[in-house]
N, C-alpha and C positions, 0 to 999 in steps of 0.2 A: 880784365878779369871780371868785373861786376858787367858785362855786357853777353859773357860768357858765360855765369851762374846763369842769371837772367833767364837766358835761352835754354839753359836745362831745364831749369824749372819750367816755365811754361812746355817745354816739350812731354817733361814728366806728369806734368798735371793733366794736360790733353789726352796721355796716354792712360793714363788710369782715369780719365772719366771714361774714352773710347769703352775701356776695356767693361766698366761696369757697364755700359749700357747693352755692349752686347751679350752680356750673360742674365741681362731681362729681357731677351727676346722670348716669344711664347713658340711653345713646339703643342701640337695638336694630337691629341690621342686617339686612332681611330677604330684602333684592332682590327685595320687591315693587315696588319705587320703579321698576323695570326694564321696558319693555315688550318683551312675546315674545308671537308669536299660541302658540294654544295647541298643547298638545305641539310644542315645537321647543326649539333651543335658540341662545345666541349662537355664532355660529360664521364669523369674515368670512370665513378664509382670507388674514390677513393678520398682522401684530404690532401691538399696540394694548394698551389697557387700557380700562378703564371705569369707575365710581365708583358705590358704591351707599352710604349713608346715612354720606356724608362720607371713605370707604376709598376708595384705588385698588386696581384687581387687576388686574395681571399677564395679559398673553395674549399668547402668545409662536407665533409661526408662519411661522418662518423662511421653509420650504421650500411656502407656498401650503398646497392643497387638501389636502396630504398628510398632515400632523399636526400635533399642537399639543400645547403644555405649560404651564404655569402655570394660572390658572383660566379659567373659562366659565361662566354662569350658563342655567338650564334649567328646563323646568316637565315637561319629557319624563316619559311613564308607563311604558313597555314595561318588565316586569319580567320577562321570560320570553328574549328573545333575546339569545343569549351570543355572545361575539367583540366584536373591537374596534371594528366598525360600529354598536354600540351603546354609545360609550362615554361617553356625556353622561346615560343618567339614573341618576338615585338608586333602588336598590333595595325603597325603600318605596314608588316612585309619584309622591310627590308630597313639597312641600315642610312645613314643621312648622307647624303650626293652620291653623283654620278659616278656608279662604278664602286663604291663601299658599302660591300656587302655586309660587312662583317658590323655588331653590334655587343656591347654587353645586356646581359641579365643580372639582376639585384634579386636576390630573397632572404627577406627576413632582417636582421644584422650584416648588414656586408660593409666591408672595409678594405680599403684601397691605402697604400705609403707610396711616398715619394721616394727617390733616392735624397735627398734633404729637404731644407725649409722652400718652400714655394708659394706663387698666389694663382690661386687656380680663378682666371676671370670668367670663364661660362663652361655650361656645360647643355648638350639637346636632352630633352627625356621624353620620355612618352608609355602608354601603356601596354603591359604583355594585352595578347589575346586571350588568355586564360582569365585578368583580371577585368579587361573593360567587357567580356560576355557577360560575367557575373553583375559587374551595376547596370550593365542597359540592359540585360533580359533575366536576371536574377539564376535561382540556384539552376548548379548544373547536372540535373536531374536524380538529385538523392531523394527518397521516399519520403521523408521527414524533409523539409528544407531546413536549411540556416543562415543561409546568403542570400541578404536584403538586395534585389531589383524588381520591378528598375529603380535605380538612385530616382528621388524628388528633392524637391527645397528643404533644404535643412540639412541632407545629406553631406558629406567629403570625404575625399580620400587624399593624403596628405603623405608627400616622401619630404624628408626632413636632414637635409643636408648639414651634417658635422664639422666644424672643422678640428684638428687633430695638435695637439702637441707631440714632442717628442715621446714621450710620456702615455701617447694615445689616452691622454686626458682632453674633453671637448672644452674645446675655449671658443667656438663661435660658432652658428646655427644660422641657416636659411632655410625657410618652407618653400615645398615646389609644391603647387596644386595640383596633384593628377586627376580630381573632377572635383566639381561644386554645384553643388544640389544633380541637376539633369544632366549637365554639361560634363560631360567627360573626356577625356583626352583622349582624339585618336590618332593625329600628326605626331609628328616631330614638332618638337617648341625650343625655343633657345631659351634657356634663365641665367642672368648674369649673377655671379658667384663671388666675382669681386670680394662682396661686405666679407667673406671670410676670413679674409686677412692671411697673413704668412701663415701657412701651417705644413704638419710633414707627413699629412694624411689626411683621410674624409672616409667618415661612417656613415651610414646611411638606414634609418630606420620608417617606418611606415606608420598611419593611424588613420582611423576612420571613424565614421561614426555608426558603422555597423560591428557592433563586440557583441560576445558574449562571453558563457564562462570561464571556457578557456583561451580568452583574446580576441584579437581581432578576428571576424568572420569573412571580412573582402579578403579574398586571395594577396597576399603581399609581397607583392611583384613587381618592378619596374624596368624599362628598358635605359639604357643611357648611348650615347654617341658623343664624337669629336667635341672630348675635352681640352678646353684651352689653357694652356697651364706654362706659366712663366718660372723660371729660378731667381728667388729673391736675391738684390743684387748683394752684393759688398754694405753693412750698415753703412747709416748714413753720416755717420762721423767722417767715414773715408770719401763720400762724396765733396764734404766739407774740406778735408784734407786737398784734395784734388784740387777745388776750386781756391785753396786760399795760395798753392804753388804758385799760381795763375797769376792771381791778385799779387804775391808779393815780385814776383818775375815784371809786371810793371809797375812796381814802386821802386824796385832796382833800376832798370832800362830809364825810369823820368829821374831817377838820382844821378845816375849816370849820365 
């Protein structure tokens, strides 16, 4: 009988750590899953969201045709035409690897949930074309300027990754550099995202060191790609749990 316990237990404890580890495996979010004919982007002209590999994101458009804030996903290429009529593509073209086209856009306040608690370990970002013409050639051709280029020393543009409670209260923050001083982001870059810790969403806000009156004057736009993003497992009391089945299945088996 105690040779018999024994073996459940360690059976049971094997199984329940299996099982948490595979529910910390990471799934990658590319917004391929999304369909767009080619070069375009989502844009209804309405408030909405949409779901790409288990995420909602934010798409906020109050006012119709006129503008929009939170995200938008794109496969848009034009890397050349500055202003805000151009403000959905990514300044590399296209999205991150071979054959994913598809990309999100951030503007302004955007926010993203998870279907629960998660730890999102990286994320790629990089600059709209709309944003990186404004710091390396400045305004885009308003009679009056107000958009400081080209960026020099002393200059930043800063996206400022949230992390989210239930609650969509911020409980943990990483800065992503999108340029500093001259140097501006025109690649895809990977940032590890890890330091955010379990959370069950990400906000996303912008800053520069070009303001004025009425805020920030660099266009506040970012692109993002293939987020890594794990489901936090079972706490770890049950890890504990698991491993002491283990532990006591051989103190049973040497008693016996």
């Amino acid at each position: 009988m105690t040779k018999t316990l024994s073996n459940k237990s360690r059976i049971a404890g094997g199984l329940l750590i299996a099982s948490l580890a595979v529910s910390a495996q990471a799934e990658l979010i590319t917004f391929d899953d999304l369909s767009l004919a080619p070069d375009s982007a989502f844009d209804p002209g309405y408030t909405t969201a949409f779901t790409s590999g288990g995420a909602v994101f934010d798409h906020d458009a109050p006012y119709g045709d006129c503008c929009w804030s939170g995200f938008t996903y794109s496969n848009r290429t034009d890397t050349t035409t500055p202003g805000y009529l151009n403000d959905m593509a990514a300044y590399t073209g296209t999205g991150v690897g071979a054959g994913q086209d598809n990309y999100a856009v951030g503007h302004a306040n955007a926010t993203l949930r998870f279907g629960g608690q998660s730890l999102v370990q990286s994320a790629y970002f990089t600059n709209t074309t709309y944003a990186w013409l404004a710091m390396v050639e400045g305004d885009d051709g308003n009679q009056t300027p107000f958009i400081k280029g080209p960026f020099e020393d002393g200059d930043f543009f800063t996206l400022t990754v949230n992390g989210l409670d239930a609650n969509d209260q911020i409980i943990s923050s990483i800065d992503v550099p999108l340029a500093v001083g001259a140097a501006v982001l025109s690649d895809w870059a990977q940032f590890d995202l890890a330091g955010l810790g379990a959370v069950f969403g990400l906000n996303f806000t912008l800053a520069s060191s070009d303001n004025g009156p009425f805020g920030i004057n660099t266009p506040a736009y970012f692109a993002m790609d293939n987020i890594q993003v794990a489901a936090v497992p079972v706490p770890a009391a049950l890890w504990l749990f698991g491993s002491a089945l283990i532990g006591l299945a051989g103190v049973s088996r040497r008693r016996g």
